[in-house]
Structures are given as structure tokens and as C-alpha cells.
MIMIFI-131169 format. One record per residue: x, y, z of N, C-alpha, C in turn; residue in three letters; residue number from 1. Coordinates in steps of 0.001 Angstrom, whole numbers. Each point is the difference from the previous one (the first is absolute). Layout:
N
ATOM	n.px	n.py	n.pz	ca.px	ca.py	ca.pz	c.px	c.py	c.pz	aa	i
ATOM	X	Y	Z	X	Y	Z	X	Y	Z	ALA	NUM
...
***
This chain:
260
ATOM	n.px	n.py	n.pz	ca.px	ca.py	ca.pz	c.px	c.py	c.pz	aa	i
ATOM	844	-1185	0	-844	1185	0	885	1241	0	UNK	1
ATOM	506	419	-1409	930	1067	-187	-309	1192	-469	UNK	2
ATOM	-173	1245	-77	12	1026	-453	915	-204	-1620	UNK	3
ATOM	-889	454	-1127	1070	-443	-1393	1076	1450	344	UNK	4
ATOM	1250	-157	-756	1046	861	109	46	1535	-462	UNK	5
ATOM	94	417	517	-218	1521	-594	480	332	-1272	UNK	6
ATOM	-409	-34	-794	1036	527	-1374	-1149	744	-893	UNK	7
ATOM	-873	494	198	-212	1113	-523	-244	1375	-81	UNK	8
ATOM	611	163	-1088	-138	1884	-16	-1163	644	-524	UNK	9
ATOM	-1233	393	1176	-1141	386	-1038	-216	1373	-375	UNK	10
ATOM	1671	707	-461	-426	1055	-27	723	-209	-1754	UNK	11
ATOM	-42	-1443	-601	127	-283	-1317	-914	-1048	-113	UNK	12
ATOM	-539	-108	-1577	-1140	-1472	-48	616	-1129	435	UNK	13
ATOM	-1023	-792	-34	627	-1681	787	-806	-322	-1137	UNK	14
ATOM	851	-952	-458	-354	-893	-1498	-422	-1124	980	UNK	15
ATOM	-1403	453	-1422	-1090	-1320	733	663	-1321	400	UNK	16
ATOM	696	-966	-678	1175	-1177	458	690	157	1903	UNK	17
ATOM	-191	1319	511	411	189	1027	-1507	40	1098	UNK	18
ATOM	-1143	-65	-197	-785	163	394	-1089	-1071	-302	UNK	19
ATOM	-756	-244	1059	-1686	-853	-328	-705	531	1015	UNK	20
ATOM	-738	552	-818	-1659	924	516	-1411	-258	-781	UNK	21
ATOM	-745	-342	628	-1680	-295	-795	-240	1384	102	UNK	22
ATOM	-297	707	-753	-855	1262	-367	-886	142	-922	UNK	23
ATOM	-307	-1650	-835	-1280	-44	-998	-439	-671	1539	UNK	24
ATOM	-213	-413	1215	-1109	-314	995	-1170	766	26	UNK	25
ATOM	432	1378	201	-942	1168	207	-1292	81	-1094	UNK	26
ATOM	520	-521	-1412	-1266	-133	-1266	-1353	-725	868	UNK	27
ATOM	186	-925	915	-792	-1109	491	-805	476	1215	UNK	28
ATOM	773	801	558	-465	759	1473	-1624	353	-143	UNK	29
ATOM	-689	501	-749	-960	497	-281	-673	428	1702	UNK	30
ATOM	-1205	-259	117	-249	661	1612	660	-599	745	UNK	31
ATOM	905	-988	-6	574	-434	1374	1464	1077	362	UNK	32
ATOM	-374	1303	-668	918	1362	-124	-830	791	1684	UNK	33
ATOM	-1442	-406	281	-592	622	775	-245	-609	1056	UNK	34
ATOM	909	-2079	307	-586	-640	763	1043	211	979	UNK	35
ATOM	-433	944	1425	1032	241	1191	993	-1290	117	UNK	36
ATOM	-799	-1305	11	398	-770	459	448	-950	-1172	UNK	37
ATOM	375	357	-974	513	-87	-1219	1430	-815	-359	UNK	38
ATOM	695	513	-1296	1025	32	-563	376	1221	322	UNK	39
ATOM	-286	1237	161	101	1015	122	-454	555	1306	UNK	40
ATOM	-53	-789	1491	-67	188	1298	1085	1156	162	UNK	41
ATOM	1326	-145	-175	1189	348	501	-531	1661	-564	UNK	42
ATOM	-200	518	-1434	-389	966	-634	-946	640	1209	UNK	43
ATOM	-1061	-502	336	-1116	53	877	744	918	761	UNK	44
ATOM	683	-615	689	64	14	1612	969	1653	129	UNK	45
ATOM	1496	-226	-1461	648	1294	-75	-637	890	-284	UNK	46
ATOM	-1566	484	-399	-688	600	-1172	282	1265	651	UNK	47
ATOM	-895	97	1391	-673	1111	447	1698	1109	522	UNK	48
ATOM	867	-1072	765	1500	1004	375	653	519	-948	UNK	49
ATOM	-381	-732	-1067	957	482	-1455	-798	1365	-612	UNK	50
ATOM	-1501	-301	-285	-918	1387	-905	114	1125	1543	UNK	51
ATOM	264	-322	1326	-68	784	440	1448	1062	-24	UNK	52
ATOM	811	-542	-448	916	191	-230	297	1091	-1273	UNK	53
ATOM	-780	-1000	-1086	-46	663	-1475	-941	1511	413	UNK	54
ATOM	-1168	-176	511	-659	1097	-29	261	1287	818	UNK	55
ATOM	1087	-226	1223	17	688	612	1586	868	-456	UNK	56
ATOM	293	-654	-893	1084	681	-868	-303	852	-1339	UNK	57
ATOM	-1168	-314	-599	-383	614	-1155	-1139	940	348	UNK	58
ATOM	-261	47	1201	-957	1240	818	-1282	77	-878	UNK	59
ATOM	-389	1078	-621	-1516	194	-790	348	-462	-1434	UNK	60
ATOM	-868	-1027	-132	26	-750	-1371	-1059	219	-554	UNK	61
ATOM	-930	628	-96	-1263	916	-723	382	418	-1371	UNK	62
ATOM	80	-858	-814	253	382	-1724	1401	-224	-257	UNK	63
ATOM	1017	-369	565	1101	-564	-566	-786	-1123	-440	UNK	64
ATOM	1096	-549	-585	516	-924	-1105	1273	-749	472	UNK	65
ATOM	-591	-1469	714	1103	-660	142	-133	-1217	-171	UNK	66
ATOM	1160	-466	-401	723	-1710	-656	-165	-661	1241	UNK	67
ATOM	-934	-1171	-337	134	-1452	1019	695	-1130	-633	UNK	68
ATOM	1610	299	330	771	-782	-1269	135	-1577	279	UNK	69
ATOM	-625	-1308	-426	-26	-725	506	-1027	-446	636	UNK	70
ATOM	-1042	756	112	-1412	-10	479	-1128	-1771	846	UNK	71
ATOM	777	-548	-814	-819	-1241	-27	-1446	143	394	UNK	72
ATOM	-460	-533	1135	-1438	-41	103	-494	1064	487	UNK	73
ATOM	714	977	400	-854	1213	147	33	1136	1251	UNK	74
ATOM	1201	-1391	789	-487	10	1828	627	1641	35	UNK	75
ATOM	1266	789	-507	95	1297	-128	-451	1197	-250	UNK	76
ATOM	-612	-563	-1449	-283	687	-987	-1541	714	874	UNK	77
ATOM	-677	-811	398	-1258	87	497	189	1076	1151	UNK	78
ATOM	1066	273	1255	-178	620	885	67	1029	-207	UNK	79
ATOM	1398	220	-1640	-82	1245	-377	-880	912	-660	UNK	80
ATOM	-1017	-934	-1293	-787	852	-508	-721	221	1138	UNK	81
ATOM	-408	-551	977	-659	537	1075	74	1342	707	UNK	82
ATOM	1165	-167	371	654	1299	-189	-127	1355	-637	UNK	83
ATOM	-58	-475	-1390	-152	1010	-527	-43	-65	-1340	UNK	84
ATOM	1531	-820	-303	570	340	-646	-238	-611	-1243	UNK	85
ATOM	318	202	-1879	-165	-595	-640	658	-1205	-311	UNK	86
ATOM	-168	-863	387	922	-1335	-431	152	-462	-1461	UNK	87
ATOM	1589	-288	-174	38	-636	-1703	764	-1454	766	UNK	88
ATOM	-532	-1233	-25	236	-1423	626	1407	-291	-1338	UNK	89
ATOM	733	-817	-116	575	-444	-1256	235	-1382	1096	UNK	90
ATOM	111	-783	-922	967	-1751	879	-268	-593	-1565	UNK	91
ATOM	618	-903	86	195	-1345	-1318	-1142	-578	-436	UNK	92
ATOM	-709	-239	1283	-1255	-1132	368	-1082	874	-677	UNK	93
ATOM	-943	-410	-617	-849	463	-244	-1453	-849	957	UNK	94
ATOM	321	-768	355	-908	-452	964	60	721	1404	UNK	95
ATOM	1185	-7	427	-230	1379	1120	-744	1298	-140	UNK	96
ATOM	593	691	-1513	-828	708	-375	-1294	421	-159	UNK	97
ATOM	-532	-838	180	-1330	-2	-404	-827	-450	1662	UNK	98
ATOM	990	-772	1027	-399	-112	1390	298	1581	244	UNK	99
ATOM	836	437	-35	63	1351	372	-502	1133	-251	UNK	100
ATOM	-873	-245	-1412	-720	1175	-194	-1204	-431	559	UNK	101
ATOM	-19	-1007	-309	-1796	-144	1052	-29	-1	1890	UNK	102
ATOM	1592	291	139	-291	475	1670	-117	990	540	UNK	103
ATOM	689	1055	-1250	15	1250	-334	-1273	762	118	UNK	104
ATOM	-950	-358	-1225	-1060	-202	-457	-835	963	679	UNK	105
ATOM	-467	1464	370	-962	394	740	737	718	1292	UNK	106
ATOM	1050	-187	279	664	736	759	869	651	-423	UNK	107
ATOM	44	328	-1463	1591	964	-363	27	-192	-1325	UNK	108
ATOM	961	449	-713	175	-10	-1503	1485	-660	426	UNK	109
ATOM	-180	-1166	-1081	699	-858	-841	430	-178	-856	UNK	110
ATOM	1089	29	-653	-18	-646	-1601	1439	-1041	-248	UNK	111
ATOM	-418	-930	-76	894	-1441	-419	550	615	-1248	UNK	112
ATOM	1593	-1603	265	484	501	-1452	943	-1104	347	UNK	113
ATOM	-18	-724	-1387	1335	-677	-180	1116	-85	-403	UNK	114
ATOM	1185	-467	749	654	581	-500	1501	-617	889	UNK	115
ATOM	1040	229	450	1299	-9	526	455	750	789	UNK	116
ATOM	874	-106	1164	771	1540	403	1050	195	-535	UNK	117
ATOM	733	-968	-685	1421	234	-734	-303	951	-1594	UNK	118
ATOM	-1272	-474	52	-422	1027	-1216	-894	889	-213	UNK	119
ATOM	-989	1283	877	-979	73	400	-475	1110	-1542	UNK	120
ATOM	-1490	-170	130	-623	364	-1342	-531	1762	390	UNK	121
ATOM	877	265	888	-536	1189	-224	1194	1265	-13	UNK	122
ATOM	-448	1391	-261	485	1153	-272	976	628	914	UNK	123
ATOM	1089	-46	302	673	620	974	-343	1175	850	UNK	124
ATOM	-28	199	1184	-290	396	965	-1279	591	-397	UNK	125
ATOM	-905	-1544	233	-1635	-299	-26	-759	191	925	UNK	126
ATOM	822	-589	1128	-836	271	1411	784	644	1008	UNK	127
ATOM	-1134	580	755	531	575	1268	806	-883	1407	UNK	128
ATOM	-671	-882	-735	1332	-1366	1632	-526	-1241	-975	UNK	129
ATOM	736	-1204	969	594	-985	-941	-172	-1608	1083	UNK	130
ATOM	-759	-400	-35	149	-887	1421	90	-1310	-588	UNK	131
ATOM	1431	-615	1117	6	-1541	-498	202	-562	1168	UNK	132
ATOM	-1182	-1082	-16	-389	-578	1741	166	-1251	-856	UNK	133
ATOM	1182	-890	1102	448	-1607	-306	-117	-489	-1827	UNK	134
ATOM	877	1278	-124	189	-893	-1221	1740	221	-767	UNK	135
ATOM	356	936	427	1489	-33	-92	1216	-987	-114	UNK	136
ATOM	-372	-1175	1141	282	-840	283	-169	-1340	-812	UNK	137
ATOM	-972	183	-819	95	-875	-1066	191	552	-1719	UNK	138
ATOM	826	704	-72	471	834	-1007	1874	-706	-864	UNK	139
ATOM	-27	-588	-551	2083	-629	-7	123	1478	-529	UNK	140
ATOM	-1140	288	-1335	1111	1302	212	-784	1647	152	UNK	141
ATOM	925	-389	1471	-888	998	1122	825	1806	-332	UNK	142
ATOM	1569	130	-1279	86	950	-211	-625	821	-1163	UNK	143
ATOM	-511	-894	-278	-772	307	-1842	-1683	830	487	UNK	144
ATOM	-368	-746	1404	-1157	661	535	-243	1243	1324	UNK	145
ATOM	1082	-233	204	476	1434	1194	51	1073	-1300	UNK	146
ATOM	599	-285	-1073	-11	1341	-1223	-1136	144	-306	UNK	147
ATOM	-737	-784	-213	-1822	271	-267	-417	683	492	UNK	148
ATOM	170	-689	1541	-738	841	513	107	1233	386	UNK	149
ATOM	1526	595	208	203	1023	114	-538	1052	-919	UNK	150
ATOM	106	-757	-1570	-216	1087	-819	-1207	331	-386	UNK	151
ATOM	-925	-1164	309	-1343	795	-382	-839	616	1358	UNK	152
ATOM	1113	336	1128	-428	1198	945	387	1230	23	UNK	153
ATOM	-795	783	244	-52	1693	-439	1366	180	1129	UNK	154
ATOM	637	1201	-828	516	960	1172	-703	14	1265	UNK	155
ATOM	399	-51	1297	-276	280	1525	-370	-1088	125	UNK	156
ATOM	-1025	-1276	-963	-918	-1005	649	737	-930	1111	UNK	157
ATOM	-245	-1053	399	-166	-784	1149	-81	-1090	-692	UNK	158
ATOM	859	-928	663	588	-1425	-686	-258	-739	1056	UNK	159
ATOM	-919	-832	444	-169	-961	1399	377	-1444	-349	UNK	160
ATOM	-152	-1220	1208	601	-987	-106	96	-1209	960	UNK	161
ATOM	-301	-693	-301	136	-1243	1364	442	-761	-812	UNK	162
ATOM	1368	-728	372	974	-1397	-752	829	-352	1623	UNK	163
ATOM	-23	-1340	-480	786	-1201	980	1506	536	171	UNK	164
ATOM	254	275	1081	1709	-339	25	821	-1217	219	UNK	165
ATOM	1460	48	-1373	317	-1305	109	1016	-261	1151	UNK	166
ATOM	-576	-714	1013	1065	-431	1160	-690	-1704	304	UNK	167
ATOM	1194	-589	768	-483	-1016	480	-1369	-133	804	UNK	168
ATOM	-203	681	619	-1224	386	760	-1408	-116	-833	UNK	169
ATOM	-160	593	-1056	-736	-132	-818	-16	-946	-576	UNK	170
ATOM	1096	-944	-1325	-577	-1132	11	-250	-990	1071	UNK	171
ATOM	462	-98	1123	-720	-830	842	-1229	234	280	UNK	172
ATOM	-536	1118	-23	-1555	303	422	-492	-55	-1407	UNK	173
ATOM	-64	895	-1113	-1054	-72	-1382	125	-796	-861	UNK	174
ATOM	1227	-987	40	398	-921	-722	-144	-1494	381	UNK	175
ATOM	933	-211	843	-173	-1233	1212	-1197	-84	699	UNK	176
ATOM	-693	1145	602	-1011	-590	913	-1035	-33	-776	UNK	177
ATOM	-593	1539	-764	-1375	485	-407	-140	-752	-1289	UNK	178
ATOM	1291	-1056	-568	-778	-464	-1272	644	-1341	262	UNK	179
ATOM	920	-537	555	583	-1392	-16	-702	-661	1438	UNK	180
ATOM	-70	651	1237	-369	-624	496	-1896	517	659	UNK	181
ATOM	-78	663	33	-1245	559	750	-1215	-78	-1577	UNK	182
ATOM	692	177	-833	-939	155	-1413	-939	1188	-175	UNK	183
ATOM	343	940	906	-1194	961	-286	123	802	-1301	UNK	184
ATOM	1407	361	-115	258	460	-1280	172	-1207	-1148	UNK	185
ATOM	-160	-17	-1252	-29	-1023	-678	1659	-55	-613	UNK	186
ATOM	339	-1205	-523	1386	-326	359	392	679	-1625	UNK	187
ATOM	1398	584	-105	137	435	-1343	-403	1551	174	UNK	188
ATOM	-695	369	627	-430	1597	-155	1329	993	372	UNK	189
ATOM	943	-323	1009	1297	823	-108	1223	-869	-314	UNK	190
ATOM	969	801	-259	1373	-764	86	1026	1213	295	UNK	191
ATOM	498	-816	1407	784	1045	738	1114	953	-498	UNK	192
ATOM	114	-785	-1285	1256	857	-588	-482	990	-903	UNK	193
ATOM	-1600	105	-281	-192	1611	-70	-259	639	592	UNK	194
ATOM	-42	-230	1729	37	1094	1040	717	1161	51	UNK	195
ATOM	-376	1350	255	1064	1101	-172	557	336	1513	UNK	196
ATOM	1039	445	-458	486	556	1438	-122	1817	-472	UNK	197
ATOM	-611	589	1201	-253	1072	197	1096	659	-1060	UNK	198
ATOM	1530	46	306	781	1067	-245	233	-1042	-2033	UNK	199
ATOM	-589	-724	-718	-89	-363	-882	-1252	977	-348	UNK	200
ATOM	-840	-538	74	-1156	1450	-434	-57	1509	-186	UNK	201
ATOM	1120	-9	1355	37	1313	157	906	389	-1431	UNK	202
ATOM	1241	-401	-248	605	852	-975	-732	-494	-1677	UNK	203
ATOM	-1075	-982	90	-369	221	-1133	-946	1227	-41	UNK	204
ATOM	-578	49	1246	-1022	1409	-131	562	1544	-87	UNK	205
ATOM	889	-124	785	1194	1685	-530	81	-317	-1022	UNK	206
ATOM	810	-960	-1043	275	-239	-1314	-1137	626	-1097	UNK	207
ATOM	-1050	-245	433	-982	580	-227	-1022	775	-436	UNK	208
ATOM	1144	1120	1205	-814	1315	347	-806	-129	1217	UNK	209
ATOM	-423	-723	790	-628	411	1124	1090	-352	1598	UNK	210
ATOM	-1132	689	964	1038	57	650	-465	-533	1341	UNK	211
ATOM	501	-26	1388	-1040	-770	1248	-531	824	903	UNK	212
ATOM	-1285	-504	184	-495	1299	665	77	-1235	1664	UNK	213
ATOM	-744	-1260	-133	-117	-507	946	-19	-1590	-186	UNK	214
ATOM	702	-642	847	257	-1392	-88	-454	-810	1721	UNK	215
ATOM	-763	-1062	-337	-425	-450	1425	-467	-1540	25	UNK	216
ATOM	-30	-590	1269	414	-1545	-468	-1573	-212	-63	UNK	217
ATOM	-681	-1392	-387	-714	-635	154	-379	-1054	352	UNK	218
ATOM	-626	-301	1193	186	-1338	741	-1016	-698	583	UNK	219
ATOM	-479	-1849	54	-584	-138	1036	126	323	1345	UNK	220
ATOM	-876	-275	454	-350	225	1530	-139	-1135	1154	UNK	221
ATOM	1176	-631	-380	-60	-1234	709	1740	-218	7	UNK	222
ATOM	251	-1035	1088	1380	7	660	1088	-1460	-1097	UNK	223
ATOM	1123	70	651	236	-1209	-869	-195	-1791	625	UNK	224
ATOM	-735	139	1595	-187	-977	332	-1595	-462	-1092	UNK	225
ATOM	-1258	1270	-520	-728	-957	-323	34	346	-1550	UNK	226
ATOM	1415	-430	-637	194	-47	-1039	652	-1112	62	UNK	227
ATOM	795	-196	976	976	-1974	-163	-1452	-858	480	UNK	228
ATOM	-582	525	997	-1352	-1152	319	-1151	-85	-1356	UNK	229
ATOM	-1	1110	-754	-850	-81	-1414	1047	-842	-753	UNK	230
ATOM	1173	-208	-363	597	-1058	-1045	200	-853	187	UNK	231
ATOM	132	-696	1548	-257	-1429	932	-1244	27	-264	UNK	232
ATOM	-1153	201	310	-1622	-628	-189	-152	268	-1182	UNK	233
ATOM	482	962	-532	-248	153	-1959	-1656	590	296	UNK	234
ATOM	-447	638	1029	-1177	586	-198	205	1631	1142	UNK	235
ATOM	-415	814	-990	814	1882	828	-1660	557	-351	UNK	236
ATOM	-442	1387	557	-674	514	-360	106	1159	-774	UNK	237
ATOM	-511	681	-1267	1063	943	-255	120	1112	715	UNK	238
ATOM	769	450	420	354	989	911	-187	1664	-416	UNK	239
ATOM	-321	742	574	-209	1567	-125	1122	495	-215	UNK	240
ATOM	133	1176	-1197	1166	455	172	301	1633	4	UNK	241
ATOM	1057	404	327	-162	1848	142	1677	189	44	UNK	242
ATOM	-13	1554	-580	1394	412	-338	496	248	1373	UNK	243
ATOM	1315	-105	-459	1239	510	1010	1249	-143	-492	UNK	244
ATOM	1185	210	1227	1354	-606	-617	369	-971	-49	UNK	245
ATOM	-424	-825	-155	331	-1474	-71	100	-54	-1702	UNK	246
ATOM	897	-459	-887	84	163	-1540	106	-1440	-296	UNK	247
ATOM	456	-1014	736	854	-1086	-514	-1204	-418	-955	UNK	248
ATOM	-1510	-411	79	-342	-549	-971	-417	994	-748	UNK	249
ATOM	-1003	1029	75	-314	422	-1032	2	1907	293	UNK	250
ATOM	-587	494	-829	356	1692	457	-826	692	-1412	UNK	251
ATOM	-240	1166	807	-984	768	-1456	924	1267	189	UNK	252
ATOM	72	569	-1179	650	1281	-153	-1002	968	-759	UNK	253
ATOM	726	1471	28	-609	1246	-714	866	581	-610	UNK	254
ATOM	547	330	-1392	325	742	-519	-351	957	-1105	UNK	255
ATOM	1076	1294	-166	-783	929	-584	816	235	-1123	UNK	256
ATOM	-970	-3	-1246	611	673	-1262	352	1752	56	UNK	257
ATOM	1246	202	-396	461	1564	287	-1156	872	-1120	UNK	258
ATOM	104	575	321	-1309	1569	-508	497	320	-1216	UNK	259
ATOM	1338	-74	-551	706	569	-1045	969	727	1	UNK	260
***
């Protein structure tokens, strides 16, 4: 039971041969995108510390225009048009797509789109902020889409973010426990060696053009005794989670595109 060896640099692509990730899974998700107790529990449970996070950084969202990059079923996209704000969803899946506009649906303006982040279909500095919740992390090439996204955000906008950090710590918990042994996450959905480490992100995002406004960890709420007693019984509950400094597994950041 080893941690694989560190050898990558994700602030260059990782040729697919270096990597195995399911990311056609998500085509299949259809409402089980909305089942708490799901494939998408873990999503659940980060939802509310993370948008509270997103929203309380992008302040009045009343007629902006912002990217839910990666969108999948909606669980983001939804708090924000709520919010306010106009949502443009993009992800691969077009079956998410279509879960996500119908969660959308009556609480906010929406508009799906398919499409890539290494290649995104729209006009340079399009929107006013740019949000990518758990999906970074499954990107090999995660520098081809930090340029995306940078560039189709306006001068001043707001670049948000929740991705895994790669340390031992983490694959033992999102790798080892949440998909090999506990099964809540389904097996194949990460691979630790596209985990980022903070100061990897960081200089692809100066590279950029943007810059840090705020970085903060994200964590369950539970100790590491009932995390060894959840992988001995192989049965955990999923646990609540809320920011702080704790980074080792995962962390959301804020950065800002310069004004000009």
C-alpha cells in the first residue's frame, strides 16, 4: 500500500501513456449528479463550503456573466445563477449538460455548451469571472487550460477554484480509501498523479496573467482515528466539510486577472 512516485510536473502536459482517468463516466451520471447519497456524495457534502466560498468572493453577481468551467451536473452552476448571476455551463458530457440545465431551470439563466477547457469556444475576455469546481484535477493537459481560461476572462475578473492537492495524504484518502476501499467514489474517477500542488498552479496562473487574491484549505470534519476505523470496516459516513488551513488534501483559491 504505496503512494505511486512523484514524477510529475503539472505545470507541463502529462501524456496520456502517463496517466489513467475515466472522464467519459460522467456521460452516464445523468440524475445520479443530484443523488446526495450518490456517485457524487463527496461533491454533495464539499458543495455548500466551496459556493460559499465562490460567492462570497465574487460579492454582487446581478448581471455578470460567468463560466461554470467543467460544470457537470449543475451542483455550482445552480447556486450561482441563483445568485444572480448569468451562467454559461461548458463540460465534454453532454449528458451532464442537459442534468444541469434542468437544475438550473427556473432559478437563474443558464446556457450549456459543448465543448473543452484546453480549447474553449468562446471570445476572449467573455466573462466577468471564471469558475472551476473539481475539475482541474482531471485535466493531463492542465497548461493548455489555465490559458483558456485565463483568456477568455475580462480585465479585473475573478478566476475561482477547488482541485486536490498532490501529497501522500491525499492519495490515501481520495484514492485508496474513497474509491479502492470505502467505494463511495467510483474507482478510476482520479489519478493521483494529476493532483496539483498549490505552488504548481500557482505559477501557471501568474504565467497567465492573474494573480492571488486568496488561497485556503478544504477539509473533512472528522479526525484520523475515524478515517483508519472507516478503511478497517470499509463502511465511513460521508463527512461534513469547511475551509481552513489545513491544505494537504484539497484547497480552493481566488485569483485576479490584472485590469490592463
Amino acid at each position: 500500500m504505496r503512494a505511486p512516485a512523484l514524477t510529475i510536473d503539472r505545470t507541463r502536459p502529462v501524456p496520456p501513456a502517463r496517466c489513467s482517468i475515466d472522464n467519459e463516466y460522467y456521460e452516464g451520471m445523468d440524475e445520479l449528479w443530484w443523488d446526495p447519497a450518490g456517485p457524487a456524495a463527496i461533491l454533495h457534502a464539499i458543495n455548500q463550503p466551496r459556493v460559499g466560498f465562490y460567492l462570497a468572493a465574487l460579492g454582487d453577481l446581478g448581471g455578470r456573466l460567468v463560466l461554470d468551467a467543467g460544470c457537470g451536473g449543475g451542483l455550482v452552476a445552480r447556486e450561482l445563477a441563483a445568485a444572480g448571476a448569468n451562467v454559461v455551463g461548458i463540460d465534454r458530457s453532454l449528458g451532464s449538460l442537459g442534468v444541469a440545465r434542468r437544475a438550473v431551470d427556473g432559478r437563474g439563466r443558464f446556457g450549456p455548451a459543448q465543448g473543452r477547457l484546453e480549447r474553449l469556444p468562446f471570445a476572449t475576455g467573455s466573462f466577468d469571472a471564471v469558475v472551476a469546481a473539481d475539475v482541474l484535477e482531471h485535466l493531463p493537459d492542465l497548461p493548455a487550460a489555465v490559458a483558456e481560461l485565463a483568456r477568455v476572462l475580462a480585465p479585473g475578473g475573478s478566476f475561482l477554484f477547488d482541485t486536490i492537492n498532490r501529497t501522500p495524504w491525499a492519495w490515501f484518502t481520495a484514492v485508496f480509501g474513497l474509491e479502492q476501499v470505502l467505494r463511495i467514489v467510483p474507482r478510476g474517477t482520479h489519478d493521483w498523479r494529476l493532483f496539483i500542488r498549490p505552488a504548481e498552479l500557482d505559477r501557471l496562473l501568474r504565467r497567465s496573467g492573474l494573480e492571488p487574491v486568496r488561497l485556503t484549505g478544504l477539509a473533512p470534519l472528522i479526525g484520523p482515528g475515524t478515517v483508519a476505523r472507516g478503511l478497517l470496516t470499509r463502511r465511513i459516513d460521508v463527512p461534513s466539510f469547511a475551509t481552513g488551513n489545513g491544505r494537504r488534501a484539497s484547497y480552493l483559491g481566488h485569483y485576479r486577472k490584472a485590469s490592463g
